[in-house]
C-alpha positions as CSV (number, residue, x, y, z in Angstrom):
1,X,-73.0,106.9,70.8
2,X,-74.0,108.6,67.8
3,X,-74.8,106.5,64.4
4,X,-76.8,107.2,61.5
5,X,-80.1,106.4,62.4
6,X,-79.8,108.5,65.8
7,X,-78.6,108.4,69.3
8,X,-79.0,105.0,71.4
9,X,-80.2,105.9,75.0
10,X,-78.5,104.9,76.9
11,X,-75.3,103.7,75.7
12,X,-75.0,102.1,79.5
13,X,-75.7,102.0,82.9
14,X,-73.4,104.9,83.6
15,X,-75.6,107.3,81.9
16,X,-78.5,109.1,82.1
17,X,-81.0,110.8,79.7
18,X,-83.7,113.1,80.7
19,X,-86.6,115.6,79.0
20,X,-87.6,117.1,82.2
21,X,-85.9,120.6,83.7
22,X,-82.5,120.8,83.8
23,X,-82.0,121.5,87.4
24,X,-84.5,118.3,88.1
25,X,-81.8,116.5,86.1
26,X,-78.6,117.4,87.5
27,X,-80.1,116.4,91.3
28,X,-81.4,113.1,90.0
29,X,-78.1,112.6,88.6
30,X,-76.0,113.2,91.4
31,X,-78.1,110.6,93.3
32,X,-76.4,108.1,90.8
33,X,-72.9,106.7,90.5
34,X,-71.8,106.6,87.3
35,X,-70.1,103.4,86.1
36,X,-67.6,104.7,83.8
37,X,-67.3,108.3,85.8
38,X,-69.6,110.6,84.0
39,X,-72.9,110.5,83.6
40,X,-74.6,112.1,80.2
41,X,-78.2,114.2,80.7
42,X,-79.9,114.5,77.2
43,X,-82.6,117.2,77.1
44,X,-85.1,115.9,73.9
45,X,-87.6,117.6,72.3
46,X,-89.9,114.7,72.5
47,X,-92.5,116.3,70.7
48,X,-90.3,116.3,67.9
49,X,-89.2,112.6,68.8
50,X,-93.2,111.4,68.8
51,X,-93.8,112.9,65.3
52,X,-90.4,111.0,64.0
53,X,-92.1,107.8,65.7
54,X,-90.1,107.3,69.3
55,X,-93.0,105.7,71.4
56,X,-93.5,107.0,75.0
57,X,-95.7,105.3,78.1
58,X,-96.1,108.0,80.6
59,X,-96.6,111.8,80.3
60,X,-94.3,113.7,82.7
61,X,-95.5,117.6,81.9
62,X,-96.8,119.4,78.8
63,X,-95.3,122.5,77.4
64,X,-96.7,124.3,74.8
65,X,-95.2,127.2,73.7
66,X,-95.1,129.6,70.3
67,X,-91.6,128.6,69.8
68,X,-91.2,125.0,71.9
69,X,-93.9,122.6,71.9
70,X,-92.9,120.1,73.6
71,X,-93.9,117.2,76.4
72,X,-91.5,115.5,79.0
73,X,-92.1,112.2,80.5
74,X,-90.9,110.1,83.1
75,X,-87.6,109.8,83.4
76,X,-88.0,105.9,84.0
77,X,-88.7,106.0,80.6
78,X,-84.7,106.3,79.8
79,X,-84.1,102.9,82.0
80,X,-84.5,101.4,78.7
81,X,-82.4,101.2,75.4
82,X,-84.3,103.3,72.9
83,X,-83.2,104.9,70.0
84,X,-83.7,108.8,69.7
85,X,-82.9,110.5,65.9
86,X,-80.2,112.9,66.9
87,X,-82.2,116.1,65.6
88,X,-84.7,115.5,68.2
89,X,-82.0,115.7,71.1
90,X,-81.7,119.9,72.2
91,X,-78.9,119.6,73.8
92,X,-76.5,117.3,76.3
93,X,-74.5,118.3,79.1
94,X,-72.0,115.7,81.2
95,X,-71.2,115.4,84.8
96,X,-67.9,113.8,85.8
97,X,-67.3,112.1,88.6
98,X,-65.5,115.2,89.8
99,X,-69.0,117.0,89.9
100,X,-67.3,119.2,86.9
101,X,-70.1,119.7,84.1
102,X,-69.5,120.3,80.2
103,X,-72.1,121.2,78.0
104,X,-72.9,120.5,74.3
105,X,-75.2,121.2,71.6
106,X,-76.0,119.2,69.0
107,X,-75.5,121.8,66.3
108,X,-75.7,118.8,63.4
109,X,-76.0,115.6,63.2
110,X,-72.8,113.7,64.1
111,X,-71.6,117.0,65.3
112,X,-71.5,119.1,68.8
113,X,-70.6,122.3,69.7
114,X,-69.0,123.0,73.1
């Protein structure tokens, strides 16, 4: 659910949202059943989060790279409602109930590419 201010994560108990790899996400995804038959992975530059004031308890990893600095934490963190800014998500992808996957990039805010 997208509104001005940024992204509330997450929306509800059928979703997910994540910062750590993707292929760490998609297993710890399919160990969950999805209320409303999909479940949403965000993938956050939570560097970029922290600097636009998005608190975080526990370090996951640390990345830090020439063209991606970035840290990931727990994904326990996401049990929670917390409000992201939408520049700071990389990209989304969704999992159906079906096991089929889509995958999106926010391009802009209040917009995605497919």
């Amino acid at each position: 659910m997208l509104k001005q201010s940024g992204l509330d994560i997450p929306p509800n108990r059928g979703y997910i949202s994540t910062t750590t790899s993707y292929d760490d996400a998609l297993a710890l995804a399919q160990q969950e059943k999805p209320a409303n038959g999909q479940i949403w992975i965000y993938v956050i530059n939570t560097k970029l989060a922290h600097d636009l004031g998005v608190e975080f308890k526990s370090v996951d990893k640390t990345f830090d790279t020439a063209h991606y600095p970035y840290k990931t934490y727990s994904e326990n963190e996401w049990t929670v409602n917390a409000k992201i800014p939408s520049k700071a998500i990389t990209y989304y992808r969704t999992i159906k109930s079906n096991n089929k996957m889509s995958h999106g990039v926010f391009d802009n805010f209040g917009r995605s590419g497919w």
